[in-house]
FIMAR-372109 format. One line per field, with one value per atom (N, C-alpha, C, CB): atom name; residue number from 1; x, y, z. Coordinates in Angstrom, 3 decimals. Glycine has a CB too. Example, Ala and Ser with C-alpha at 12.3 -4.5 7.8 and 13.67 -1.06 7.14 Angstrom:
atom (N; CA; C; CB; N; CA; C; CB)
n (1; 1; 1; 1; 2; 2; 2; 2)
c1 (13.190; 12.300; 13.200; 11.308; 12.850; 13.670; 12.900; 14.084)
c2 (-5.690; -4.500; -3.300; -4.473; -2.250; -1.060; 0.030; -0.598)
c3 (7.800; 7.800; 7.800; 9.046; 7.080; 7.140; 7.870; 5.725)
//
This chain:
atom (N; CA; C; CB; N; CA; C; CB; N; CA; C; CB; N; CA; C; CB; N; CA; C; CB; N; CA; C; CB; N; CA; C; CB; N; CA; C; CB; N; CA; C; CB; N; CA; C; CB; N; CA; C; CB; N; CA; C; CB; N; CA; C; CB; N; CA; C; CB; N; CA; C; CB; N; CA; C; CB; N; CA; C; CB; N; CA; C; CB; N; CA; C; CB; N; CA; C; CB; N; CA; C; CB; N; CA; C; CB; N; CA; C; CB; N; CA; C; CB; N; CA; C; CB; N; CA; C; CB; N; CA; C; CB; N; CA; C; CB; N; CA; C; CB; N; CA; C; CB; N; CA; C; CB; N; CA; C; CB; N; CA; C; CB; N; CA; C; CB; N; CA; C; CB; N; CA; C; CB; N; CA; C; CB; N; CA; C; CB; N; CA; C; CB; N; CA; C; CB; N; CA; C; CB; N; CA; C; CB; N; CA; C; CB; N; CA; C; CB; N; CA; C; CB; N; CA; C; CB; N; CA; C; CB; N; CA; C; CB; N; CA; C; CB; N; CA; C; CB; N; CA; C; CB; N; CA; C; CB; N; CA; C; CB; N; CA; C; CB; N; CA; C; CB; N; CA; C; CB; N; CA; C; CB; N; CA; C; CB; N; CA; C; CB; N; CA; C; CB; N; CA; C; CB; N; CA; C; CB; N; CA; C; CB; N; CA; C; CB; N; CA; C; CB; N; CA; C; CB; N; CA; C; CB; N; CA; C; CB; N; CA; C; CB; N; CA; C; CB; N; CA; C; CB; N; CA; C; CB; N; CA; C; CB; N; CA; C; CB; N; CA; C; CB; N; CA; C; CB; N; CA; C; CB; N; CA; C; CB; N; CA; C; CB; N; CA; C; CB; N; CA; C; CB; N; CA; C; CB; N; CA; C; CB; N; CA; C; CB; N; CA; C; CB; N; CA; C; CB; N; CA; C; CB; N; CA; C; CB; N; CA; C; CB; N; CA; C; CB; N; CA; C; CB; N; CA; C; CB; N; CA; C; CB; N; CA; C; CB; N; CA; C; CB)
n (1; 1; 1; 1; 2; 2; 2; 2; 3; 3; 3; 3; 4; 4; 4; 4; 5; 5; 5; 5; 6; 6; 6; 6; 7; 7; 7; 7; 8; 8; 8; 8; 9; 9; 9; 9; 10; 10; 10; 10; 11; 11; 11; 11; 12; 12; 12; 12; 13; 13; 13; 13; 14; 14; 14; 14; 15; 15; 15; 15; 16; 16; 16; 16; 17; 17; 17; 17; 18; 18; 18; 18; 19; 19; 19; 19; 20; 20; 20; 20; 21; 21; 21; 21; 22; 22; 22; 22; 23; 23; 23; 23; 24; 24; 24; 24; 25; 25; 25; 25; 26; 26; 26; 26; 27; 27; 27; 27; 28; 28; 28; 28; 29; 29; 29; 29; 30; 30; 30; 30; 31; 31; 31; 31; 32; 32; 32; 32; 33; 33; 33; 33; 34; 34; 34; 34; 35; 35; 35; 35; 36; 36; 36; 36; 37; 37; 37; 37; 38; 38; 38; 38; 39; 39; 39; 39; 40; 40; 40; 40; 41; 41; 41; 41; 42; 42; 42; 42; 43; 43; 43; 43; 44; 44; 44; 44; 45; 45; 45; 45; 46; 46; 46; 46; 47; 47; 47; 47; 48; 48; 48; 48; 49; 49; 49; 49; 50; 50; 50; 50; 51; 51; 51; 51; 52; 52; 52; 52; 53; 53; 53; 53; 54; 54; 54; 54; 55; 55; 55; 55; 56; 56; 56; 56; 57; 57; 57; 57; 58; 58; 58; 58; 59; 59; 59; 59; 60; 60; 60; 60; 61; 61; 61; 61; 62; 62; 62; 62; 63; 63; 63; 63; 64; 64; 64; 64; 65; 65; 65; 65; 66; 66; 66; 66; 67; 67; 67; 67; 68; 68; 68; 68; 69; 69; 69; 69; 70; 70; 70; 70; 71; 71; 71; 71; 72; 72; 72; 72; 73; 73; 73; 73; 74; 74; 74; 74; 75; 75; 75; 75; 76; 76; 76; 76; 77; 77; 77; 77; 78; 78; 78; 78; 79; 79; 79; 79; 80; 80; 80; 80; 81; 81; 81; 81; 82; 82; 82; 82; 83; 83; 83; 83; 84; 84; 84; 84; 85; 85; 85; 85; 86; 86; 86; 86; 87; 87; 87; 87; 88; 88; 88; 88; 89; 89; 89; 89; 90; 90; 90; 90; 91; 91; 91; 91; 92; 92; 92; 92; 93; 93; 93; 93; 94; 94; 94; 94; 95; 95; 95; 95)
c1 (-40.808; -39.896; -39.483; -38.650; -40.013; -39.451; -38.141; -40.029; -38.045; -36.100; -35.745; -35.601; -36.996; -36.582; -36.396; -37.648; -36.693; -37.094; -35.394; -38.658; -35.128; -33.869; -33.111; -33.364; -32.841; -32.029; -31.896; -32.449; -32.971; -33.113; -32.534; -34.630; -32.542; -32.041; -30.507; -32.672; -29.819; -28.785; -28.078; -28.693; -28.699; -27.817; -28.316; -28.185; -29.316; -29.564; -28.194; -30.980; -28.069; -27.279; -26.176; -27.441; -25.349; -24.240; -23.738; -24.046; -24.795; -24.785; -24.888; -25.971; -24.986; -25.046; -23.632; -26.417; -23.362; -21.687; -20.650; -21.270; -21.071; -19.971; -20.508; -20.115; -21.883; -22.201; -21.283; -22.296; -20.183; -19.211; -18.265; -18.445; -18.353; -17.488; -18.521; -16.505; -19.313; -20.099; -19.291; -21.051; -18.418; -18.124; -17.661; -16.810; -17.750; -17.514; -19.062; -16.259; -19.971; -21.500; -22.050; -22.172; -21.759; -22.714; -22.360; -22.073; -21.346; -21.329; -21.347; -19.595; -21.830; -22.604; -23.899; -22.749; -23.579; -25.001; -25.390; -25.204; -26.204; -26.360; -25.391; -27.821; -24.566; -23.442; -22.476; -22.863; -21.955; -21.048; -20.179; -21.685; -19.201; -18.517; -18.523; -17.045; -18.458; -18.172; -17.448; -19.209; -16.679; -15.716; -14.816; -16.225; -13.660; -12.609; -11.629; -12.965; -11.004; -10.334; -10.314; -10.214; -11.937; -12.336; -13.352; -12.639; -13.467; -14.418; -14.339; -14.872; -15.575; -15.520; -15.911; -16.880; -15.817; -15.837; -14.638; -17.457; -13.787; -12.884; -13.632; -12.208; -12.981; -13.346; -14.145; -11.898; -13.916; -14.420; -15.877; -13.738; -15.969; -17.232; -17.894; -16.904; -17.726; -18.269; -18.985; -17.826; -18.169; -18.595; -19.761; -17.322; -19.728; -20.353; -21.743; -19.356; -21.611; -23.038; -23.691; -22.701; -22.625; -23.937; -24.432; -23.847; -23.990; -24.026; -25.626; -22.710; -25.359; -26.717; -27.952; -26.545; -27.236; -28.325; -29.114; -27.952; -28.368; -29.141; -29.997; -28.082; -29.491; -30.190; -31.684; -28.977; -31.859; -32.565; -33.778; -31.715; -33.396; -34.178; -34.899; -33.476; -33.885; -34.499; -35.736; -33.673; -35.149; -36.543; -37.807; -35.960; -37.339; -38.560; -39.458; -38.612; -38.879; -39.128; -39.755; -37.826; -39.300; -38.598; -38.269; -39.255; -37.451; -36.588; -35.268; -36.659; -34.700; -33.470; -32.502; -33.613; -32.094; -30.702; -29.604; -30.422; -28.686; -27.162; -26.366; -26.716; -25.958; -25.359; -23.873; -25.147; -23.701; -21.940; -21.991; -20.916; -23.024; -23.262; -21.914; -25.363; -21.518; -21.209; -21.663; -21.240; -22.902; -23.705; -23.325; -25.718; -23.468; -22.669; -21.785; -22.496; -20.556; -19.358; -18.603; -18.931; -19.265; -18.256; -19.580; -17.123; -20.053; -21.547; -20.459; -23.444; -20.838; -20.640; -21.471; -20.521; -21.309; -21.181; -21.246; -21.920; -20.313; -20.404; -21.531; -19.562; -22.180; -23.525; -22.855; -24.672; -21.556; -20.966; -19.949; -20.032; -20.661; -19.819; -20.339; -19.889; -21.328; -22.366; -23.425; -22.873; -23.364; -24.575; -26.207; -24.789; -26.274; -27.241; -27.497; -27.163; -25.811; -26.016; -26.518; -24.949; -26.016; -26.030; -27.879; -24.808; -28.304; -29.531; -30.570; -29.797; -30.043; -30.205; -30.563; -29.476; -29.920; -29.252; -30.455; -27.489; -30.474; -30.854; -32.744; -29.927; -33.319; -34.448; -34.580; -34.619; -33.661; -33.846; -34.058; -32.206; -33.416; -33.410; -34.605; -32.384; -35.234; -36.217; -37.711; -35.617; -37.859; -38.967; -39.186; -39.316)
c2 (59.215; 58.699; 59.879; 57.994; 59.707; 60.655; 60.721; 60.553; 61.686; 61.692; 60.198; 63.338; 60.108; 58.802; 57.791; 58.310; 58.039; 56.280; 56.167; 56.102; 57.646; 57.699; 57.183; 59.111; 57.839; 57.698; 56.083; 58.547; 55.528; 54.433; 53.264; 54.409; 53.919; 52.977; 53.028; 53.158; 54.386; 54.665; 53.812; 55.801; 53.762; 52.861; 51.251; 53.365; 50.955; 49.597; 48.981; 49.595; 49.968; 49.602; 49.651; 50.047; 50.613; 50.194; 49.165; 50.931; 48.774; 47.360; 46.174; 47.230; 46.570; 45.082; 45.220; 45.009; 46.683; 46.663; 45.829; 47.885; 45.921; 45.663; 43.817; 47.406; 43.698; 42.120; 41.509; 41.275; 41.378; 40.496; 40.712; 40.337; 42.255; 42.814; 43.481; 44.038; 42.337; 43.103; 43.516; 42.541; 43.718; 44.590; 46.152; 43.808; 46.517; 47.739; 47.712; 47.817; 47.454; 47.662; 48.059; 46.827; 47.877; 48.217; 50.116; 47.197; 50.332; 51.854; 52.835; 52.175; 51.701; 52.626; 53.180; 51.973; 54.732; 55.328; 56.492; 55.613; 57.723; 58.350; 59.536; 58.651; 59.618; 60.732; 60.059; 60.594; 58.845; 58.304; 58.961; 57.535; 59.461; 60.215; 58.937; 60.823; 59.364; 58.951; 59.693; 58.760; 60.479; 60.711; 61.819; 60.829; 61.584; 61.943; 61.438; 62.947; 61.738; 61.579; 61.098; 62.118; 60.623; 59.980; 58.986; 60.704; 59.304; 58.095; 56.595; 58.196; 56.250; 54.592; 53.885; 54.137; 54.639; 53.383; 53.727; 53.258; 53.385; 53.310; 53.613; 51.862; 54.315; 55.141; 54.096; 55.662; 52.566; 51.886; 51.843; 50.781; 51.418; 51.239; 52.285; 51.484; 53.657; 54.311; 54.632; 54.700; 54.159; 53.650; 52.902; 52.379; 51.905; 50.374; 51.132; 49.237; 51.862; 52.964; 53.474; 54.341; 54.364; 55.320; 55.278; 56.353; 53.098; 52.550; 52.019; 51.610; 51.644; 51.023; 51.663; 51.157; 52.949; 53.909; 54.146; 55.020; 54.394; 55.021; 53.844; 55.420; 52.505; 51.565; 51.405; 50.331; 51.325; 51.180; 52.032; 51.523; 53.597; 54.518; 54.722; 55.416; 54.061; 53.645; 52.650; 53.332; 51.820; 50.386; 50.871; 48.647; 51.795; 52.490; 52.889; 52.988; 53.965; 55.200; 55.192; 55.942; 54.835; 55.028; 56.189; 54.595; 56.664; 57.953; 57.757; 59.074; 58.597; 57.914; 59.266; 57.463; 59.187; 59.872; 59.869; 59.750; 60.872; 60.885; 61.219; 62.003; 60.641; 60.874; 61.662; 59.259; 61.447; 61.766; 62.619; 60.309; 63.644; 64.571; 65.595; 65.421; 67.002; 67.922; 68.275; 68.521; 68.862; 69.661; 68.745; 69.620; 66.942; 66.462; 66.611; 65.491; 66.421; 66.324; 67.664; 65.835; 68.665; 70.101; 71.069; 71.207; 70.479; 71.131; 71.246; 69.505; 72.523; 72.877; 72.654; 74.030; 72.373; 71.411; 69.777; 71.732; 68.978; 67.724; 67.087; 66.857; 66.512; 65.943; 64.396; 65.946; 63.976; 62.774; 63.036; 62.256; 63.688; 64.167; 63.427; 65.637; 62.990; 62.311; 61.457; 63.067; 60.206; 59.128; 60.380; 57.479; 61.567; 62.276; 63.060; 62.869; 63.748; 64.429; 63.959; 64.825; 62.841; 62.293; 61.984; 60.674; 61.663; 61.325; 63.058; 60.365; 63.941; 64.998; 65.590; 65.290; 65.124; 65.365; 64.664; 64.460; 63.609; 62.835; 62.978; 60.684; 63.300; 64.037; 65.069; 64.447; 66.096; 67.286; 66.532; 68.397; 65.363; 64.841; 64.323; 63.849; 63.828; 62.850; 63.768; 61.338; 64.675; 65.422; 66.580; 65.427)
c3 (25.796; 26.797; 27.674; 26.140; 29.065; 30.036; 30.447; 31.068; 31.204; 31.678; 32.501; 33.196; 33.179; 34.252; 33.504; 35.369; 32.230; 31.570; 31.121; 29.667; 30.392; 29.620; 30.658; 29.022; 32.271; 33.153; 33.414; 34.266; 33.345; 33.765; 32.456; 34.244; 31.247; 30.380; 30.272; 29.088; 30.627; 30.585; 31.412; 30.743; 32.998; 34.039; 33.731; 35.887; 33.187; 32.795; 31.943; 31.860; 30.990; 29.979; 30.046; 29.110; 30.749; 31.410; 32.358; 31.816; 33.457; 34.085; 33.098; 35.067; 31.715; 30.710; 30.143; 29.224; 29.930; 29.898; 30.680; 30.259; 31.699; 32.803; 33.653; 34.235; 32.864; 33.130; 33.865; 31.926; 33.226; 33.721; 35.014; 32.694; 35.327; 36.294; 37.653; 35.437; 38.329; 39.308; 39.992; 40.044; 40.655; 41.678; 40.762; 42.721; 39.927; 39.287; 38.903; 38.033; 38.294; 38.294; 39.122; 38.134; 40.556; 41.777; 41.663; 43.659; 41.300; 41.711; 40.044; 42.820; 39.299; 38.185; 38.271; 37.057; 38.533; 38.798; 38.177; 40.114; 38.378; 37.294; 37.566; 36.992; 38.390; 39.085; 37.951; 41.160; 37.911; 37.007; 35.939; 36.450; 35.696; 34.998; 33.724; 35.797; 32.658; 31.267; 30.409; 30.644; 30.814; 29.988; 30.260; 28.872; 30.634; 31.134; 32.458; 31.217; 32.712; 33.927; 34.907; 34.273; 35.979; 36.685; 36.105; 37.549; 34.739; 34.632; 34.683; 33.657; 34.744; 35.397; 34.016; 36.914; 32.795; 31.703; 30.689; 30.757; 29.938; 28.954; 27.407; 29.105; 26.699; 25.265; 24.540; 24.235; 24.730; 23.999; 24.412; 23.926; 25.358; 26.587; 25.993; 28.444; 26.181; 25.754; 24.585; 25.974; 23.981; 21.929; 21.895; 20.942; 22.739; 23.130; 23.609; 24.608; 24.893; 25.373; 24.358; 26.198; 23.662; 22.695; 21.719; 22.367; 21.001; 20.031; 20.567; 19.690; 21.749; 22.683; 22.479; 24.277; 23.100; 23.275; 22.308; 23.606; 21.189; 19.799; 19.576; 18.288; 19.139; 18.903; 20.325; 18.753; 20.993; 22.204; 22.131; 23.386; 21.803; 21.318; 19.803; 21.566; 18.804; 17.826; 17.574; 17.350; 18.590; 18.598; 19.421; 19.611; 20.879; 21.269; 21.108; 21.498; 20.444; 19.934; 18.403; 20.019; 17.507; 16.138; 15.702; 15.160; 16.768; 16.311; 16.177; 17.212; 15.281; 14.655; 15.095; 12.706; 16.718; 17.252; 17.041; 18.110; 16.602; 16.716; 18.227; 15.672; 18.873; 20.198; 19.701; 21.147; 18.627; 18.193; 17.059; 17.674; 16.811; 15.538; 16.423; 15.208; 15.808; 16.150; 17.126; 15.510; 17.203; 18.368; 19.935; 17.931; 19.668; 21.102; 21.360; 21.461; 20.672; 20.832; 21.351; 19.664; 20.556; 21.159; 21.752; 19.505; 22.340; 23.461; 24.868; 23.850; 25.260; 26.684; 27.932; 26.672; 28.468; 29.056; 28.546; 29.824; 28.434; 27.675; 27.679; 28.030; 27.278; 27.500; 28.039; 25.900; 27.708; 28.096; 29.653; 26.673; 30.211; 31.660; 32.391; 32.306; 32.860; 33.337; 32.699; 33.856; 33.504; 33.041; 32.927; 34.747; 34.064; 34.172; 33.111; 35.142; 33.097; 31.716; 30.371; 31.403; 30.160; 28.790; 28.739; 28.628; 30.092; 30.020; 29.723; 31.584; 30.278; 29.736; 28.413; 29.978; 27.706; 26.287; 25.192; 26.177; 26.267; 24.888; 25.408; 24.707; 26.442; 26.517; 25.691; 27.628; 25.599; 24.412; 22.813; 24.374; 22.738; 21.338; 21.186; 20.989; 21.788; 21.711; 22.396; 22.675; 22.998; 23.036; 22.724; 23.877)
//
């Protein structure tokens, strides 16, 4: 799985988050903050993403990712700063 594919599953999957709320979906993109201060999804949402994610990549893939080990959580630059970043992140995991 290339970066584009990750990128592309990342913003897929957040537009299934927010299903219900199109006018907040249209401006989920891969700039998208996820976590902190300006972000456009809530702690849960977020839970909900990287519960997705893992599963998504598991069925792909059959690689079995932690998005929430140590190494994500207190990594500098957050890997959850960005829909880009996170898509970042999880290219290093998976290739």
């Amino acid at each position: 799985m290339d970066l584009e594919e990750i990128e592309a599953l990342i913003v897929k999957t957040l537009k299934e988050l927010f299903d219900n709320l199109n006018d907040v979906s249209e401006f989920l993109v891969l700039d998208s903050v996820l976590l902190g201060k300006n972000s456009v999804i809530d702690s849960l949402s977020l839970v909900n993403l990287i519960v997705d994610l893992e599963e998504e990549i598991s069925d792909r893939l059959g690689v079995s990712i932690s998005l929430t080990d140590d190494e994500a959580v207190f990594a500098e630059p957050s890997p959850y700063g960005s829909a880009r970043s996170l898509a970042a992140y999880i290219a290093q995991l998976v290739n």
